[in-house]
C-alpha positions in Angstrom: 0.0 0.0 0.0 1.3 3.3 -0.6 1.8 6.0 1.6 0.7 8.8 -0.6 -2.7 6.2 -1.1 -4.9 9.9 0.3 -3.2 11.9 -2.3 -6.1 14.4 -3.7 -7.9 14.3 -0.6 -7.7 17.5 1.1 -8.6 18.3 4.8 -9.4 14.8 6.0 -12.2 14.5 3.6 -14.2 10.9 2.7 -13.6 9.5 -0.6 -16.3 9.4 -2.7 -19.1 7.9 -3.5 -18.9 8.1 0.3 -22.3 10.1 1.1 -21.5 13.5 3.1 -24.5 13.0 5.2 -23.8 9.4 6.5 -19.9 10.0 6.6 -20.8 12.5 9.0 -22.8 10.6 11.2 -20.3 7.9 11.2 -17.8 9.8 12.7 -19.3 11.6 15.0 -19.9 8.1 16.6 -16.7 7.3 15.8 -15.1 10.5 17.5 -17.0 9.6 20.8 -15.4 6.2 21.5 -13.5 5.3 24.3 -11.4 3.1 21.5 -8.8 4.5 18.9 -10.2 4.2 15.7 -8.4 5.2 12.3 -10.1 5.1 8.8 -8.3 3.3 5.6 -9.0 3.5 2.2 -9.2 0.6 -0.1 -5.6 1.0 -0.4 -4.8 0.9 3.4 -4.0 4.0 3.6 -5.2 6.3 6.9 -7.0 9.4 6.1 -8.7 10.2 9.2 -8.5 9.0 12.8 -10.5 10.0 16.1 -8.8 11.8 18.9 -8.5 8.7 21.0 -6.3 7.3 18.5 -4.0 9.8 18.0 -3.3 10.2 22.0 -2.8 6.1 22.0 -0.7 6.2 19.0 1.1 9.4 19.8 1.2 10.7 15.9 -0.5 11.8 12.8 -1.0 8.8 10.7 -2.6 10.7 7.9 0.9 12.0 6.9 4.6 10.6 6.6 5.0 7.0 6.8 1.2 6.6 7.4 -0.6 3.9 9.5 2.3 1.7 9.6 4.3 4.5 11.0 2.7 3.9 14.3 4.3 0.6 14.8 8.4 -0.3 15.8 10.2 -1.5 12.6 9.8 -4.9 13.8 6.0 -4.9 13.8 5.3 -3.3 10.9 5.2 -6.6 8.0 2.9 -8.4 10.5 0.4 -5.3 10.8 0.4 -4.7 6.4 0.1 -8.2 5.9 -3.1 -8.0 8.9 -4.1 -4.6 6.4 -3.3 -6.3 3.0 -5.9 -9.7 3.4 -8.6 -7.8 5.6 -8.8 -5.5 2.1 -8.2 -8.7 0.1 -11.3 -10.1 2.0 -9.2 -12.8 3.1 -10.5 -12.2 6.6 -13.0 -10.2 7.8 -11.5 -9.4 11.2 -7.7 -9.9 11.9 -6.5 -9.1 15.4 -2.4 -8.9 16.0 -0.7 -7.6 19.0 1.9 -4.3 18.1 4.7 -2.5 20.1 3.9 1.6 19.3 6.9 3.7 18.6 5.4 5.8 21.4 5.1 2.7 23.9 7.4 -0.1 22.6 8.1 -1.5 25.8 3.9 -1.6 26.2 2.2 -3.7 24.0 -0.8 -2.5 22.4 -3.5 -4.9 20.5 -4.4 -3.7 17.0 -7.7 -5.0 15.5 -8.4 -4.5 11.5 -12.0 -4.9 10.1 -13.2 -4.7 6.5 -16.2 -2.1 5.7 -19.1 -3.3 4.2 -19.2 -2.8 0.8 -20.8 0.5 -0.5 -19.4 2.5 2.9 -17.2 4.1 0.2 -13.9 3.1 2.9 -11.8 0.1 2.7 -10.9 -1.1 6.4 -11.2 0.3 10.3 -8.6 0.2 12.1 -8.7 -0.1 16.4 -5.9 0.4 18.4 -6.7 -1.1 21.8 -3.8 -0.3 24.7 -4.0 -3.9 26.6 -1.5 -2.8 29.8 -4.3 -2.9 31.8 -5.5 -6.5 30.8 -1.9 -8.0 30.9 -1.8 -6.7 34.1 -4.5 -8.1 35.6 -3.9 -11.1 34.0 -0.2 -11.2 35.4 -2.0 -10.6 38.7 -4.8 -13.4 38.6 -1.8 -15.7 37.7 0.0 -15.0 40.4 -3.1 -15.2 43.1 -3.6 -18.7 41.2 -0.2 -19.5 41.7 0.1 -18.4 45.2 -2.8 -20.4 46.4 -1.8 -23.8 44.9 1.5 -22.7 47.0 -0.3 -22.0 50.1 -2.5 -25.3 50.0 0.8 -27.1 49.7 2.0 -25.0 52.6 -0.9 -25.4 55.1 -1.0 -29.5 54.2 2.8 -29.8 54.9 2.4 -27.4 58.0 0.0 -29.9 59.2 2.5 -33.3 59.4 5.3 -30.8 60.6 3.1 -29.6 63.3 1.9 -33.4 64.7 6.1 -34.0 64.6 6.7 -31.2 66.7 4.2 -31.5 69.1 5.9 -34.9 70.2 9.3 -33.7 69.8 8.4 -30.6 72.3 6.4 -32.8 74.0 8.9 -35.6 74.6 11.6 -33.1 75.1 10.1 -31.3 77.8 9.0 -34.3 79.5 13.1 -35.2 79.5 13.5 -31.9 80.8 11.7 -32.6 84.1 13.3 -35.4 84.4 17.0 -34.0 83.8 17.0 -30.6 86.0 19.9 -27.9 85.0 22.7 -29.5 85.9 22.3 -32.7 85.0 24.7 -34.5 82.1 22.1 -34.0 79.6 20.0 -30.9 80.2 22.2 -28.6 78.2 21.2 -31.0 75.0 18.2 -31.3 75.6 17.3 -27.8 76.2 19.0 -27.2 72.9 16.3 -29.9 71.0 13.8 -28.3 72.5 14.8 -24.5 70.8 16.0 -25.9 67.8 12.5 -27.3 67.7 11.4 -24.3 68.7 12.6 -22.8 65.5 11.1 -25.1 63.9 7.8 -24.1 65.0 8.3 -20.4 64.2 9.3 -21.6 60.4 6.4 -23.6 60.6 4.1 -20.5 61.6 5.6 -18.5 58.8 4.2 -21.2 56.3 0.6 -21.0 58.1 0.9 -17.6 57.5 1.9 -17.5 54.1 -1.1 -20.1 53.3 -3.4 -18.2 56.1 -4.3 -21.1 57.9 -3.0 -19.6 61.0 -5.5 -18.7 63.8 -6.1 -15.0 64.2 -7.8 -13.4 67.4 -9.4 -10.5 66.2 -10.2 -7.1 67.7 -10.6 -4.0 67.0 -7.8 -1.5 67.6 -6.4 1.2 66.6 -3.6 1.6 64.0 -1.7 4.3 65.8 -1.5 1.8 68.9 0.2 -0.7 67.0 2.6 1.3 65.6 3.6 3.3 68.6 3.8 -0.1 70.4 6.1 -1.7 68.4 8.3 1.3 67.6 11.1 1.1 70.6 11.5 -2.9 68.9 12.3 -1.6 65.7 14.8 1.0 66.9 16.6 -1.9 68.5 16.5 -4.3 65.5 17.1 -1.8 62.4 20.2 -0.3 64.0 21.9 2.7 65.2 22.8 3.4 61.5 19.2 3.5 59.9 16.8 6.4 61.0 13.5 5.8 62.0 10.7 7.9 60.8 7.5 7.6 62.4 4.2 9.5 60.4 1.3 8.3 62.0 -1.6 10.5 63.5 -4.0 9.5 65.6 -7.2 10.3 63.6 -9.1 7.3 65.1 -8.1 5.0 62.2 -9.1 1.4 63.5 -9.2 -1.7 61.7 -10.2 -5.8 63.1 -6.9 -7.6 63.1 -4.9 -9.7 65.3 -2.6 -7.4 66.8 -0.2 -8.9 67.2 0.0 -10.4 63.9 0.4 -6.8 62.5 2.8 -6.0 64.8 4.5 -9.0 63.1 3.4 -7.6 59.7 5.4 -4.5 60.6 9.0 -6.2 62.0 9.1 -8.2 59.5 8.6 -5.2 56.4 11.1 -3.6 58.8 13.6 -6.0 58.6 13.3 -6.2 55.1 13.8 -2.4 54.3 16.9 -2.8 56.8 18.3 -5.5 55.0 17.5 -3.6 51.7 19.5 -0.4 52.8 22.2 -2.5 53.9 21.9 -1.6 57.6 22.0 2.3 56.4 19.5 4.9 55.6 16.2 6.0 56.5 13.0 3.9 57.5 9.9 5.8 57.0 6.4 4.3 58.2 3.5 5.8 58.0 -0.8 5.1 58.4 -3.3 6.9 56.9 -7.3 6.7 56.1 -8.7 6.1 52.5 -11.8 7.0 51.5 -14.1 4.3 49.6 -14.3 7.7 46.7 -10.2 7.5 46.9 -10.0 4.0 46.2 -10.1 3.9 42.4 -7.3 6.8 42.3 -4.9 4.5 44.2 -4.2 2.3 40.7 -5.3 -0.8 42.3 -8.4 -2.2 40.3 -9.1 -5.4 42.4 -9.5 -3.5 46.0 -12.9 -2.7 46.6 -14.3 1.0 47.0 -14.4 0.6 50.5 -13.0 3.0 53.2 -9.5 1.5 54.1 -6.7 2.4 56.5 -3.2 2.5 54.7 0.0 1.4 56.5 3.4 2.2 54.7 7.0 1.3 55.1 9.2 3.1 53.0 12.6 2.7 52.9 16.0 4.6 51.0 17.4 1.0 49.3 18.1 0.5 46.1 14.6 -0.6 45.1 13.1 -4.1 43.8 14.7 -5.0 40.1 11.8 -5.3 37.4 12.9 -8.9 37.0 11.9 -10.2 40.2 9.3 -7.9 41.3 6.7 -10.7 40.7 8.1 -12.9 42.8 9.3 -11.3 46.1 5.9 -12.6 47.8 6.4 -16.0 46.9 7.5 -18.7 49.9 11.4 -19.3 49.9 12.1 -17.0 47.7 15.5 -15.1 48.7 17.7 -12.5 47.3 20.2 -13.1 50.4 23.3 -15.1 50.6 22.6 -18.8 51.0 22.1 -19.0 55.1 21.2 -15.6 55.5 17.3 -15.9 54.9 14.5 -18.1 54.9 12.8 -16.3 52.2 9.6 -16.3 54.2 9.5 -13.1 55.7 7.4 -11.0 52.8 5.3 -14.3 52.1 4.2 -13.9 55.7 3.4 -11.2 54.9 1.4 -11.3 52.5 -0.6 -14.3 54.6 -1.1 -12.4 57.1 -2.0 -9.7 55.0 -4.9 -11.5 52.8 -6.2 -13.5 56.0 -7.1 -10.3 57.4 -8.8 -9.2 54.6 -6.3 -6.9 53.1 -4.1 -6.0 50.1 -0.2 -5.2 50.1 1.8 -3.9 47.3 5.4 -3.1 47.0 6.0 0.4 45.0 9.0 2.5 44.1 9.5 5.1 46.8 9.6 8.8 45.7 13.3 9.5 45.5 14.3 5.9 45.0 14.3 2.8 47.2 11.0 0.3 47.8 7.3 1.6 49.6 5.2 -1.0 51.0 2.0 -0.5 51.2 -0.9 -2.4 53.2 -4.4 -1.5 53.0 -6.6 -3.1 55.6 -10.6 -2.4 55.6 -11.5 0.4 58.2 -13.6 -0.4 60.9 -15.8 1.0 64.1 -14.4 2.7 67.0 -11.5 0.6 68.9 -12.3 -1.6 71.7 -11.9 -0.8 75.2 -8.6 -2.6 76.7 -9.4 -5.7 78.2 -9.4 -6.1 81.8 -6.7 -7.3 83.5 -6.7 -10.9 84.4 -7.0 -12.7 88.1 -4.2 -14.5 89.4 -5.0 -18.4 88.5 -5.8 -20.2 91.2 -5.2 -23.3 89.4 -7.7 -25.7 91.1 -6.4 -29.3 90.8 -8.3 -31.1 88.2 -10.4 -34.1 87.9 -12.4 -36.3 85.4 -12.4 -38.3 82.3 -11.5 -37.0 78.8 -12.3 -38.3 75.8 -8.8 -38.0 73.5 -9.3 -38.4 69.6 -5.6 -37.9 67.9 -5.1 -39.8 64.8 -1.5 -39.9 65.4 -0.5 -41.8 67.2 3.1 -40.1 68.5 0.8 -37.4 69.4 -1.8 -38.6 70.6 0.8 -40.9 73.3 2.3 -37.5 74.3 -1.6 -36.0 75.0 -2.3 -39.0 77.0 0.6 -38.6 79.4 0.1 -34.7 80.1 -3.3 -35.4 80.6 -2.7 -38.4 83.2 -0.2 -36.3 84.4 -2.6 -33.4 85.8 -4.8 -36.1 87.1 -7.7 -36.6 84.5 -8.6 -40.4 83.5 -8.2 -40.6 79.4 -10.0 -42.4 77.0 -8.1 -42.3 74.0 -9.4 -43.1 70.4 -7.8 -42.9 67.1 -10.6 -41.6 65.3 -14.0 -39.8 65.0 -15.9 -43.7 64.9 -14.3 -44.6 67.8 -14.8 -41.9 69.7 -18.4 -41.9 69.4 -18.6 -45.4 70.5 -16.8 -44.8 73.7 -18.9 -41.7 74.4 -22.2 -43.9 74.2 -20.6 -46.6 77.0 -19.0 -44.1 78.8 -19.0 -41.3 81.2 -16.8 -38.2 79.2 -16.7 -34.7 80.9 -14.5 -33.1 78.3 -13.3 -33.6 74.8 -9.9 -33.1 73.4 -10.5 -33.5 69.6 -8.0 -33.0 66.9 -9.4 -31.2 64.4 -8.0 -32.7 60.9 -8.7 -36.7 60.7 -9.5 -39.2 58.1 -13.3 -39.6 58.2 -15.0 -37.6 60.7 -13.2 -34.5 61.3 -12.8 -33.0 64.9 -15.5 -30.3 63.3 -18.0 -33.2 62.6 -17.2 -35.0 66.1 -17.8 -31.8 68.1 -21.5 -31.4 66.5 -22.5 -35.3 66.8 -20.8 -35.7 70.6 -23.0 -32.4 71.8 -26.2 -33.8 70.1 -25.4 -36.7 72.6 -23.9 -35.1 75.5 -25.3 -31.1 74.9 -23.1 -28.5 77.0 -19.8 -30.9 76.7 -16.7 -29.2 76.8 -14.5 -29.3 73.7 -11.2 -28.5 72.9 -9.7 -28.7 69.1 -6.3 -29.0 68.4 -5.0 -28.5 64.8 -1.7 -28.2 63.0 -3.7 -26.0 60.9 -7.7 -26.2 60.0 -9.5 -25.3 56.9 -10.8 -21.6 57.1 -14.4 -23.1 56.6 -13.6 -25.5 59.8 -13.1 -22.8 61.5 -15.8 -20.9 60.7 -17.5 -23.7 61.7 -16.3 -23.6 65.1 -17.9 -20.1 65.7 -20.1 -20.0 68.2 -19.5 -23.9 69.1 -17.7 -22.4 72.4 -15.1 -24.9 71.9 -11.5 -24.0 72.2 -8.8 -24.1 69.7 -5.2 -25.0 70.7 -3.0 -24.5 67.8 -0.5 -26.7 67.3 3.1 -27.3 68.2 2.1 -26.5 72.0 3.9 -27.2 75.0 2.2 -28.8 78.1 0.9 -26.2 79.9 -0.8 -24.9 76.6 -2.6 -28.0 76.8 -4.2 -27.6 80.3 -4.4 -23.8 79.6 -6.8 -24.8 77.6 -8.4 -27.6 79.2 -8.7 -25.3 82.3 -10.5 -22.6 79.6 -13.2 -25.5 78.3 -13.8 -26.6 81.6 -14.3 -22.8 82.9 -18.2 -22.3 82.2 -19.0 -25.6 84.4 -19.2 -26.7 87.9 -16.4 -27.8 89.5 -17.0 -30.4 92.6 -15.3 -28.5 95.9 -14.6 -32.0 97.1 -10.8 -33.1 98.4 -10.5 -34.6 95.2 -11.3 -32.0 92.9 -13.9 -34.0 90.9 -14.9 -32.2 87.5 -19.1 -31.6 88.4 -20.3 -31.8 84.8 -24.2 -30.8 83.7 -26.7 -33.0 85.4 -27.7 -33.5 81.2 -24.2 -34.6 80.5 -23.8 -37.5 83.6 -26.2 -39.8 82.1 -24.6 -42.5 80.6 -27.3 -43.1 77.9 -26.4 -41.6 74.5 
């Protein structure tokens, strides 16, 4: 096609037999769409284009190299041969993607579509910039890819957590046993923090895959900051300066507190690490209006009224090429040894658990800005009261243990025994129910994920038997639907790994709401409807 194809046509006008009245028309619509449009002859060449067009193309492709002007060098055979056989009537409708000389590191998508005969023009011509659909898409792959990550995470979570419970459990039953001092205490006592660690890795993954159990409440942003700020002057370093820019305008959000404060150590870390131990480290918290939303450049929040926490720091900023995948589980820019590569995944569980979003952004005048937006909420809670000494009353009674594994389920038993209660142990949700139909139970320690019938299913059937029993759940990690589940139930969840007192923590907890028997020896006094031995 030739570039001087709109010779003799003067001003932009249509070639005839192109009625005036109907070309008019035509591009009056045409001038009024959101979608760069340019005319072409039956020649290909461009003789008029809307305004859209020409601000997404960036030039006047009615003069010097014409419509193919608009695309890099590269580009331009693929778009004439799209031109060529759409005027050949070879295909209707072509589309082909195109890098623009204005944008070539953007791509663009260019559709061409033949005129109907008699329109007096050969071809339109649509330009449709596409950063906005790669984009998403790039996002909605990596959400994808991220959960299949997380469901990985929370199932292997899950076997860690029954190992460590019996390691911890075993260990610290060794420790009793071997007071400081002893031969082996020093050895031991280092199993039982290396095992430790363990756990904390462990909780990283839950978080990542958010699984993890949260304790909600309302409190304000400000708070959290302030609290946690004396910790981050202590780990970023005397060389890094701390800027704090938060004011108390009453912004509140429901989170686990201390989960954000974890949120916050560990994007502090990170920006320390970033700076290499030098610089400045800038946070800051802010409300968002719903109306504000859309201005922020983030099209899958909702326009909803959210509070903003940022931590900016003076680094060298996040290359392009791996910008993708700094919230991704074990991924690590440090030397080998010097990070887990959990720390922003954690993030970003804890994050998305809570409802939220978090982006990493350049920072005006270089270096990375985190951002997290958590939904706003009512007015902060009043601080909770100040808990009673425990008097610790000795305790008494038979519980009903249901552990499929069985490591676990041994070390249960023997804490349990311990503290004085009779145990009835079972290795599943079957079994349990049969020995809560010939027996007397007064509590039930349940694990919550088991082959069959889960602890979720076992709590519901075993208080349509026994209504008003006590439950406790343990769980390496649960479902966020079992959970759910549990609301309401007035059961309590023990996470696991937990150490021994953890466990009667919260047997002592379950057991709260009922009677206990004043007599010498400290009988559990269950419901009169929960003594009869009939199912």
């Amino acid at each position: 096609m030739g570039d001087g194809a709109a010779a003799g046509i003067a001003g932009g006008d249509w070639p005839a037999p192109f009625p005036v009245a109907r070309a008019a028309r035509t591009m009056d619509i045409i001038d009024n769409l959101p979608l760069g449009i340019a005319v072409l002859d039956d020649r290909g060449a461009c003789y008029r284009t809307n305004p859209t067009f020409t601000e997404t193309v960036g030039r006047d492709c009615t003069i010097g190299d014409g419509i193919l002007g608009m695309a890099v060098a590269a580009d331009r055979p693929a778009l004439a041969r799209a031109i060529a056989e759409t005027l050949a009537w070879t295909h209707e409708r072509i589309e082909c993607p195109l890098r623009l000389i204005a944008r070539p590191d953007q791509p663009s998508l260019v559709t061409v579509v033949r005129a109907p005969p008699g329109w007096g023009f050969g071809a339109l011509l649509a330009v449709r910039d596409i950063r906005e659909q790669i984009r998403l898409e790039r996002q909605v792959a990596m959400a994808t890819k991220m959960q299949a990550v997380g469901q990985l995470a929370g199932g292997v979570a899950h076997d860690f957590n029954n190992i460590l419970t019996a390691v911890l459990g075993l260990c610290q039953q060794l420790l009793d046993r071997h007071p400081a001092g002893s031969a082996d205490h020093d050895d031991l006592e280092q199993i039982r923090q290396n095992a430790g660690r363990a756990a904390e890795l462990v909780g990283q993954l839950l978080a990542f895959s958010r699984q993890q159990t949260l304790r909600p409440q309302l409190i304000a942003v400000a708070d959290v900051v302030a609290g946690v700020t004396p910790l981050l002057r202590q780990m970023i370093g005397p060389d890094v300066e701390l800027v704090v820019e938060t004011a108390r305008d009453g912004s509140v959000v429901l989170a686990d507190r201390g989960q954000l404060e974890r949120v916050l150590t560990n994007l502090a870390v990170n920006a320390r690490d970033a700076m290499a131990g030098r610089g400045r480290l800038t946070i800051a918290a802010r409300t968002v209006a719903a109306r504000d939303v859309a201005a922020l450049g983030h099209s899958v929040m909702p326009a909803i009224d959210l509070v903003a926490r940022t931590v900016s720091d003076t680094g060298s900023g996040i290359p392009p090429e791996i910008a993708g995948k700094i919230f991704e589980p074990f991924f690590t820019t440090k030397p080998l040894g010097q990070g887990t590569g959990l720390g922003l995944s954690t993030v970003y569980g804890i994050v998305k658990q809570t409802g939220g979003f978090v982006f990493a952004e350049p920072a005006p005048g270089g270096g990375t800005c985190f951002a997290v937006y958590l939904p706003a909420s009512g007015p902060a809670a009043a601080p909770a009261p100040i808990p009673q000494p425990d008097t610790r009353p000795a305790l008494g009674g038979t519980v009903l243990l249901v552990e499929d594994e069985r490591s676990v389920r041994m070390i249960v038993e023997r804490v349990l025994r311990r503290a004085g209660l009779d145990v009835l142990s079972a290795s599943d949700g079957t079994a349990a129910l049969e020995l809560l139909a010939e027996s007397r139970v007064d509590l039930l320690v349940s694990d919550v994920v088991m082959p069959g019938i889960d602890g979720v299913e076992l709590l519901e059937r075993s208080r349509e038997r026994r209504p008003g029993l006590p439950v406790v759940l343990m769980s390496g990690y649960a479902e966020p639907p079992q959970r759910r589940a549990l609301d309401g139930t007035g059961a309590v969840f023990l996470a696991k790994p937990f150490a021994a007192d953890d466990l009667l923590a919260a047997v002592r907890s379950a057991l709260a709401a009922h009677v206990l028997d004043s007599s010498a020896h400290g009988r559990i006094d269950t419901p009169r409807s929960t003594r009869s031995d009939a199912p």
